[in-house]
C-alpha positions as CSV (number, residue, x, y, z in Angstrom):
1,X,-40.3,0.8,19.0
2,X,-37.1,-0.7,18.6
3,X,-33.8,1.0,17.2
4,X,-32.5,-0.1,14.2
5,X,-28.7,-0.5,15.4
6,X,-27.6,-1.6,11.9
7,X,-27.3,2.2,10.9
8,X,-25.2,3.1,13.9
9,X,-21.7,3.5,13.7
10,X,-18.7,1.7,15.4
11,X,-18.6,4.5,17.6
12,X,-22.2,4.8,18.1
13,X,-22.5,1.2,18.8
14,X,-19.7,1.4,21.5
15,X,-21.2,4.4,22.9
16,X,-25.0,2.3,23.4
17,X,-23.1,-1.0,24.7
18,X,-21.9,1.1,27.5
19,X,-25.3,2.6,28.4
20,X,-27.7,-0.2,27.6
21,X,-29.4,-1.7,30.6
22,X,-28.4,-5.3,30.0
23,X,-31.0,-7.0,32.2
24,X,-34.0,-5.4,30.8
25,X,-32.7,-5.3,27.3
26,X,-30.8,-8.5,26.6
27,X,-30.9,-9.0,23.1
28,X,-30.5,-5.7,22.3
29,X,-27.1,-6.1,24.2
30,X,-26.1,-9.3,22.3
31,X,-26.9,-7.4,19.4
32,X,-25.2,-4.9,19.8
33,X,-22.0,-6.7,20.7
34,X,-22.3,-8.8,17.7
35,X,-22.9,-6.0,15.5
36,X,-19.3,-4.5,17.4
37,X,-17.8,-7.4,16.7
38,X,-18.8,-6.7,13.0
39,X,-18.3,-3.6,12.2
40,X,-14.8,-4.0,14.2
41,X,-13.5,-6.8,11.5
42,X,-14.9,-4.6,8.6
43,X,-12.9,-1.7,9.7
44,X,-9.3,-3.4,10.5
45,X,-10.2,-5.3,7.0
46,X,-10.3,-1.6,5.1
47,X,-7.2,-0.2,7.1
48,X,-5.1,-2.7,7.2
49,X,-3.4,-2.4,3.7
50,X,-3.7,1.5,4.4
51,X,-1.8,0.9,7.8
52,X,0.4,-2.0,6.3
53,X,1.6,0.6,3.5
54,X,2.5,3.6,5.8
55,X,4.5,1.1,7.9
56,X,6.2,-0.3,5.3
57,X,6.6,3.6,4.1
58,X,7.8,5.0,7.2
59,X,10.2,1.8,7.1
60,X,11.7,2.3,3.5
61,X,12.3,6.1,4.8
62,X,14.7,5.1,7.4
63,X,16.3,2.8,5.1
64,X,16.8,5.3,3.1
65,X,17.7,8.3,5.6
66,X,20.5,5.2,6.7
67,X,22.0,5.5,3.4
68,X,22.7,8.9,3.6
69,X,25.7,10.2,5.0
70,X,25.1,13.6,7.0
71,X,29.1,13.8,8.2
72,X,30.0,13.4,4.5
73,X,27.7,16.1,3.4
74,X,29.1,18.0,6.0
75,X,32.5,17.9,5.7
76,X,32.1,18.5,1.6
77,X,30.6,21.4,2.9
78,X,33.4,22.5,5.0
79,X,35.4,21.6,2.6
80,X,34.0,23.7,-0.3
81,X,33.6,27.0,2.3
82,X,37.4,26.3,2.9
83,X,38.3,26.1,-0.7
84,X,36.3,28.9,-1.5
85,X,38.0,31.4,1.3
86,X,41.3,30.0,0.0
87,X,40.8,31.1,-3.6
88,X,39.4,34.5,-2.3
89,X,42.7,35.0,-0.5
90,X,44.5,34.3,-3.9
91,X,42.3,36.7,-5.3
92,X,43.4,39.6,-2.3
93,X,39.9,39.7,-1.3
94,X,40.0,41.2,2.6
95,X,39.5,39.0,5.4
96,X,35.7,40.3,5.6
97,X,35.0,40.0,2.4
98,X,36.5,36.0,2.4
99,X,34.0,35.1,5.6
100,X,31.2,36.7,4.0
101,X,31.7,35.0,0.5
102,X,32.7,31.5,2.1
103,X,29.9,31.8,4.0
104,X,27.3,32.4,1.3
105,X,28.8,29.8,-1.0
106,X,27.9,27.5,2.3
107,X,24.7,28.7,2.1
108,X,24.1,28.0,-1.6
109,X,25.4,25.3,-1.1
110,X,23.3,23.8,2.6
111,X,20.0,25.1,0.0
112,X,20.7,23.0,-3.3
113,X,22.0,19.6,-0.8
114,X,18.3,20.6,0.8
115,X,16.5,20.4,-2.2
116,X,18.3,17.7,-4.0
117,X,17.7,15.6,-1.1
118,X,13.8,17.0,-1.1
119,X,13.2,15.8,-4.5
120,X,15.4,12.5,-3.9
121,X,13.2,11.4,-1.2
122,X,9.6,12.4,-3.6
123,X,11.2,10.7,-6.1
124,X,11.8,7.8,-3.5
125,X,8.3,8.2,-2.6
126,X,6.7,8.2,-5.9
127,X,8.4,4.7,-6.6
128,X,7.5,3.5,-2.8
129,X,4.4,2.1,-5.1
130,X,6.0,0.3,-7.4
131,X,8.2,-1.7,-5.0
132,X,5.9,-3.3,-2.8
C-alpha cells in the first residue's frame, strides 16, 4: 500500500524526507521532495503579505516613536511639578505638603501623557491600514 503524501503536512512531509530510505523507495523520495517544494511556495505565498504588513507595521511604529520627544515630555513634566510646588508655597502650604502635592500632580500627569500616547499610537494603528 502506498501513502498518500498529498494529505501530509509541510511538517509531516519534512519529517518522512528525513526518514525515508531513499534507495529502496526512490520515487517516494522525489515525491516527497517535490511535494516540499510545493507546499513550501504555497506557504511563503499566504504569509508573505501577513509578514510584509507586520514589517512595514513594526517600521511605521518606530517612525512614529522617532517623532516623539521623551526629554520634552519630561521636562514639561518637571516643569509643571515645579510650578505646581511654587504656587503651593504662595498658597503657605508646608514643605510636606508641597512634595506630596507636586508629586501627585506629576503622577496625574505621567498617567494622562500615558494614555494619550496609548490611544495616539491605536489610533496610529487603526489607520496603519489605510496607508499602505
Amino acid at each position: 500500500m502506498k501513502p498518500d503524501f498529498t494529505k501530509y503536512s509541510l511538517d509531516e512531509l519534512k519529517d518522512v524526507e528525513s526518514v525515508i530510505d531513499r534507495i529502496q523507495y526512490p520515487e517516494r523520495y522525489e515525491l516527497v521532495k517535490k511535494l516540499i517544494a510545493e507546499k513550501s511556495v504555497e506557504v511563503s505565498k499566504t504569509q508573505k503579505p501577513e509578514l510584509e504588513k507586520e514589517e512595514a507595521l513594526r517600521e511605521l511604529h518606530r517612525e512614529y516613536k522617532n517623532q516623539k520627544s521623551k526629554v520634552w515630555k519630561i521636562f514639561r513634566g518637571a516643569t509643571l511639578m515645579f510650578v505646581t510646588f511654587r504656587v503651593m508655597q504662595y498658597l503657605d502650604w508646608t514643605i510636606q505638603q508641597q512634595i506630596i502635592g507636586a508629586l501627585v500632580v506629576f503622577c496625574i500627569y505621567t498617567i494622562i501623557l500615558v494614555g494619550l500616547n496609548e490611544y495616539q499610537f491605536n489610533k496610529f494603528k487603526r489607520n496603519f491600514g489605510k496607508r499602505t
